[in-house]
C-alpha positions as CSV (number, residue, x, y, z in Angstrom):
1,X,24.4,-8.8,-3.5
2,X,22.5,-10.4,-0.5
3,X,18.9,-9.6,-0.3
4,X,15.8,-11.3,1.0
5,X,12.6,-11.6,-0.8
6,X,8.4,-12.1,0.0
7,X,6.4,-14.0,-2.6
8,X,2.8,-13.9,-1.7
9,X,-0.8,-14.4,-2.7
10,X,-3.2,-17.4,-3.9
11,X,-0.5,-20.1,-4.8
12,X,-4.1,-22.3,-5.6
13,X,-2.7,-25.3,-4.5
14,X,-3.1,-26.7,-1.5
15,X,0.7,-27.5,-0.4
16,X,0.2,-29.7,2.4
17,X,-2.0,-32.0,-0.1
18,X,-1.8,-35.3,0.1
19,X,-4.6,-36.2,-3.0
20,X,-2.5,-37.6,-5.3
21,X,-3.6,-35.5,-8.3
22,X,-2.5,-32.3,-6.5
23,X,0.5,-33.7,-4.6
24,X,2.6,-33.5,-7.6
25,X,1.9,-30.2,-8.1
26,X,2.6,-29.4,-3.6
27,X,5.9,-31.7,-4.2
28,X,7.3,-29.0,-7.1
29,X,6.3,-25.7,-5.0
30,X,7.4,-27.3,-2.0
31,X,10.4,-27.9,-3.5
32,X,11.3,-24.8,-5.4
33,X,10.7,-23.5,-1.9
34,X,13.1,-25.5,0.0
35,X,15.8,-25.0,-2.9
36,X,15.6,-21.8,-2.3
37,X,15.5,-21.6,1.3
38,X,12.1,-20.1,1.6
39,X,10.2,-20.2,4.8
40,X,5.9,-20.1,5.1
41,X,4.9,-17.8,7.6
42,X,2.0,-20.5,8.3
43,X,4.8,-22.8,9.4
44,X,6.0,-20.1,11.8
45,X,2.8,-18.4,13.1
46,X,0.3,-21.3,13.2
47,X,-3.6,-20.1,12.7
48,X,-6.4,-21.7,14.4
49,X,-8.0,-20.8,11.1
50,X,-7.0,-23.7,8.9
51,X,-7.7,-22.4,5.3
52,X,-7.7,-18.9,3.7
53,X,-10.3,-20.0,0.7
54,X,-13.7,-20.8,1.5
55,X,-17.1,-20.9,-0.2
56,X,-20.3,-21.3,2.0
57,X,-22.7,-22.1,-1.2
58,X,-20.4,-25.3,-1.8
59,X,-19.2,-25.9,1.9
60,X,-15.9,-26.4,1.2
61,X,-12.5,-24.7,2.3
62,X,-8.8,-24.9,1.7
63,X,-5.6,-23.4,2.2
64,X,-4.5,-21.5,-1.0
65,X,-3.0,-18.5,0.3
66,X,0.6,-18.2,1.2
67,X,3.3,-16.1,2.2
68,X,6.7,-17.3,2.2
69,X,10.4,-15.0,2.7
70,X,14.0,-15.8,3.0
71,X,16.5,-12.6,4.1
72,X,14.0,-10.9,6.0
73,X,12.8,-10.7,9.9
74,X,8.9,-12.0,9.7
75,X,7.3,-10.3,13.3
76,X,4.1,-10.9,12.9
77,X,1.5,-12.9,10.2
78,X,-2.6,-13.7,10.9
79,X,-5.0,-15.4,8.8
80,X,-8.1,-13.3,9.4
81,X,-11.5,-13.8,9.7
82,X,-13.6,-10.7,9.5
83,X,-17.2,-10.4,9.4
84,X,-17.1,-8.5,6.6
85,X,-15.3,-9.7,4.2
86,X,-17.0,-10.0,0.2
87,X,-14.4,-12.1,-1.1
88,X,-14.3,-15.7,-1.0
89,X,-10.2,-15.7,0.4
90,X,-9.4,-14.6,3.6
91,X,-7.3,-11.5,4.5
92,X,-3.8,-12.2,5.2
93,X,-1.7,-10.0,7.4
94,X,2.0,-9.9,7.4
95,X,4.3,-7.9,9.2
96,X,8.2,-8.0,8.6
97,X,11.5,-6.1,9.3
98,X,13.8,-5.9,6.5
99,X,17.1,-5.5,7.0
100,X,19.0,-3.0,4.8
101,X,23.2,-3.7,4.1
102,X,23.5,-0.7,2.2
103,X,22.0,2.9,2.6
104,X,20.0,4.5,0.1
105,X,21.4,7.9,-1.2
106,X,18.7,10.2,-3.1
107,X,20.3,13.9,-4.8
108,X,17.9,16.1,-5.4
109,X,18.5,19.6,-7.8
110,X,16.4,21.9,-8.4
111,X,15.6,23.9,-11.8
112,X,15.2,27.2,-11.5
């Protein structure tokens, strides 16, 4: 069976690291990643906004958010930055075609 898959959400890591103490940690995702032929929707739709973590009290901000897909059509993906937001990540918006090889049969009865 051929299908595609989406793994998403806060990876914590920063995979573009180059700080020794976390590159080790980049090099294995980044890896498993390439082993299996995954693609990061950053890499495709580049942001102007360079990190989806950020924490004003501290001043610091990172990329720790990720989507990555294989077997799918990604059309669209944003890092956003709303004025509203009361978490410390930033929203992430994906948009993808999936492409079906099969068709999905559903029999229904009813009980009388």
């Amino acid at each position: 069976m051929n299908c595609g898959c989406i793994i998403g959400g806060d990876f914590n890591i920063d995979l573009d690291s180059i700080v020794t103490s976390r590159s080790a940690i980049s090099d294995i995702v980044n890896s498993f990643l390439k082993d299996n032929n995954m693609t990061r929707c950053d890499h495709v739709f580049p942001s102007s906004i360079g990190y989806t973590y950020a924490n004003d009290f501290l001043n610091v901000s990172s990329k720790l958010d990720y989507f990555v897909f294989n077997g799918i059509t990604v059309t669209d993906f944003h890092i956003m930055d709303l004025d509203n937001n009361f978490s410390d990540h930033l929203p992430i918006f994906m948009k993808c075609h999936l492409h079906s090889t099969t068709s999905l049969m559903l029999n229904a009865k009813s009980s009388d």
